[in-house]
C-alpha atoms as one frame of an Amber mdcrd trajectory, in Angstrom:
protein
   7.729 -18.405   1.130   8.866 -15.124   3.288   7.770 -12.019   3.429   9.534
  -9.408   4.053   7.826  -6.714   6.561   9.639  -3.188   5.478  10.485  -1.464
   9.147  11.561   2.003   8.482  10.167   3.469  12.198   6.772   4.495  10.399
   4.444   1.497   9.547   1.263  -0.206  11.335   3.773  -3.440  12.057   2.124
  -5.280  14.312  -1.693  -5.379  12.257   0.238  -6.640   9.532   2.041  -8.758
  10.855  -0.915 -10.526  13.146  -2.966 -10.726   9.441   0.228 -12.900   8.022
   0.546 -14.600  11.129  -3.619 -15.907  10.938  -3.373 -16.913   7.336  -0.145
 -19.331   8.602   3.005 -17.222   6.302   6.510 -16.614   7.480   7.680 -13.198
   7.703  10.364 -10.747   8.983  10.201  -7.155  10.347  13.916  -5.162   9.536
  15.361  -2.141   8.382  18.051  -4.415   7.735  18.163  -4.461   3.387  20.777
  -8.013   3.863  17.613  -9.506   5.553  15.029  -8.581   4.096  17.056  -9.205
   0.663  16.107 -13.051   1.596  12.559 -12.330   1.380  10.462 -13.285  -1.479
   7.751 -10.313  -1.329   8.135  -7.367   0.230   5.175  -4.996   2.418   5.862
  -1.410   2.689   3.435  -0.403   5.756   2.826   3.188   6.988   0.972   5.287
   9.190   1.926   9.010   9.806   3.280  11.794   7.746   4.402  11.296   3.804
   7.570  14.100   4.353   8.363  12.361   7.810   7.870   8.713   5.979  10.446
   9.353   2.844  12.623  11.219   4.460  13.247   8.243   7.335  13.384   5.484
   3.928  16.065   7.737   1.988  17.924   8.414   5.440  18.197   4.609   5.710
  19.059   3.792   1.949  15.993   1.872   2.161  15.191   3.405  -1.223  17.586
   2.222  -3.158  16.515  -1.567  -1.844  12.994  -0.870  -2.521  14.147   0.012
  -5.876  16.520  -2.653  -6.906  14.198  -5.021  -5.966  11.265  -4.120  -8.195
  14.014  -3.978 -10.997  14.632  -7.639 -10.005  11.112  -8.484 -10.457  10.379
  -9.216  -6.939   6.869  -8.170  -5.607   5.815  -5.082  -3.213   3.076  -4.216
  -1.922   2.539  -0.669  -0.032  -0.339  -0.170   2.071  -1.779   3.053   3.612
   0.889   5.944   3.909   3.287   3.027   1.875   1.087   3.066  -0.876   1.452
   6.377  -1.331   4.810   6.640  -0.843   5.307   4.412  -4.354   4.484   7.688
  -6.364   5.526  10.528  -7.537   5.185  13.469  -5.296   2.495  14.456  -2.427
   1.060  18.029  -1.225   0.797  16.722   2.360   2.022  20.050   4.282   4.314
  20.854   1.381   5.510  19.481  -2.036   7.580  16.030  -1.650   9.115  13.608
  -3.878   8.076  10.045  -3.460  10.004   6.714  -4.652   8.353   7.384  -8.529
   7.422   3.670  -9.031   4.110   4.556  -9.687   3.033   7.390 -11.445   0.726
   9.718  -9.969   0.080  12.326  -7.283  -1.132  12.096  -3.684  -3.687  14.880
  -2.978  -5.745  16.114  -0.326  -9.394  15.315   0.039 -12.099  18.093  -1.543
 -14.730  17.143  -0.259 -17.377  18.423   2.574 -17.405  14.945   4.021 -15.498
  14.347   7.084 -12.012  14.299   6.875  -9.675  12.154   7.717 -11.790   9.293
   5.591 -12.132   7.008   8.282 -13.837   3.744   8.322 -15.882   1.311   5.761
 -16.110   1.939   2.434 -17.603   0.023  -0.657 -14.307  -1.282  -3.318 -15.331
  -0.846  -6.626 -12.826  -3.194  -8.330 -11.857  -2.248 -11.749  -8.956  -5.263
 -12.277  -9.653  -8.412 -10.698  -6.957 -10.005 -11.524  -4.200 -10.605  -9.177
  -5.263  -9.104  -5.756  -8.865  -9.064  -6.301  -9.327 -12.595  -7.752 -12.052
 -14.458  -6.327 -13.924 -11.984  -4.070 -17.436 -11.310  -4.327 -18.897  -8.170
  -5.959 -20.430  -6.213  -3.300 -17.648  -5.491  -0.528 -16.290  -3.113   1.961
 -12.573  -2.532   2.981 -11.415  -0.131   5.962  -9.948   3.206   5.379  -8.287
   6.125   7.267  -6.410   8.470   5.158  -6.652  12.165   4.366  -5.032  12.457
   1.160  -5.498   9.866  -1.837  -4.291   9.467  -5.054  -4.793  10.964  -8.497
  -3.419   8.987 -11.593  -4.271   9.341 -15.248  -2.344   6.272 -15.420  -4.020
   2.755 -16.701  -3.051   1.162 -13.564  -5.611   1.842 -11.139  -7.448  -1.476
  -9.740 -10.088  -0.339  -7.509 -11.900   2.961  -6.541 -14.335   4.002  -3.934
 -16.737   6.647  -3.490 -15.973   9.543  -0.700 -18.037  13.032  -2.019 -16.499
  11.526  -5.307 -14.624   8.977  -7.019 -11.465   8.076  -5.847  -8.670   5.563
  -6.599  -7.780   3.463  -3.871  -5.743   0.622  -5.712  -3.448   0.567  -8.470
  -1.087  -1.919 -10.112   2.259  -2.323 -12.472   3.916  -5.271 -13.116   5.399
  -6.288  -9.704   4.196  -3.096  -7.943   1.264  -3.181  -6.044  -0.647  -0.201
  -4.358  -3.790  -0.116  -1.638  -4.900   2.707   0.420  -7.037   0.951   2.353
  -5.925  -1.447   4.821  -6.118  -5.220   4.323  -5.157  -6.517   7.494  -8.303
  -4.693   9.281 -11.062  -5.609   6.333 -11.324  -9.127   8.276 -11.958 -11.511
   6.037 -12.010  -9.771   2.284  -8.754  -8.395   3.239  -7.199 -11.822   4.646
  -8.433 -13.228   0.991  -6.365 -10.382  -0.751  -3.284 -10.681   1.388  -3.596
 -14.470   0.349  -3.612 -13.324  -3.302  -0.656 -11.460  -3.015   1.538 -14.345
  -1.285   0.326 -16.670  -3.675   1.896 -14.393  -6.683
């Protein structure tokens, strides 16, 4: 088992890659698609700017990987700024086109509560089943994010409650989506990194 680490100069590498490391899987970091082709999952991280962050993947054909390797069935997960960068379109500073794998809309916080959303919130899982299999009911996950996402889809997994109700976790088929981020939500978050290697 390999997973693949998506580099495309944007993403929180070296968190993720310390979580993997602690729960003993192999992985790669590239930008190189011939690599990371190899790989039996893939992790699309992110930190930063959604315009900057699809702009750099579609500048580096990175899309068209990402794509062709859902359609082959193999398993992503985005996290963060990747998560949202699975959907449709975001209003961060502007309108922009994400990789449409997931349908839905990335949206700015309205809320009078502090923004960016930073820090621990409660996960109210919806789906338990595949990354949320086995935890316990009452937990907390770490967040820092401004916008989040807005679906009408039947795919979200998990929500959490920030002046409102929000979505933080969706799923289809091979596709998975978290704005939170795992590999700081010690050990809850090590336990649903492990569920998504052991797909």
């Amino acid at each position: 088992m390999k997973i693949g680490i998506i580099d495309y100069g944007m993403g929180n590498l070296g968190s993720i890659s310390n979580a993997l490391s602690y729960i003993g899987v192999d992985y790669i970091i590239s930008s190189d698609v011939q690599e990371l082709e190899k790989t039996d999952k893939l992790i699309l991280p992110g930190v930063g700017a959604f315009k900057d962050a699809i702009n750099l993947i579609k500048e580096k054909k990175i899309d068209l990987f990402i794509h062709d390797s859902v359609e082959k069935g193999k398993p992503l997960l985005g996290i963060c700024l990747g998560m949202q960068l699975l959907f449709d379109s975001s209003s961060e500073y502007g309108s922009h086109e994400g990789l449409g794998l997931l349908h839905g809309d990335i949206v700015r916080f309205d809320t009078n509560l502090k923004v960016p959303h930073m820090g621990w919130n409660k996960l109210k899982i919806i789906k338990e089943e595949p990354l949320f299999k086995g935890l316990p009911k009452n937990i907390h996950v770490y967040f820092v994010h401004s916008y989040h996402l807005e679906t009408s889809e039947d795919i979200v997994c998990a929500t959490t409650n920030y002046g409102k109700e929000i979505q933080i976790a969706a799923q289809k088929d091979n596709v998975f989506a978290l704005q939170f981020h795992p590999e700081k939500s010690g050990v809850i978050g090590l336990s649903i990194l492990r569920n998504f290697v052991s797909l």
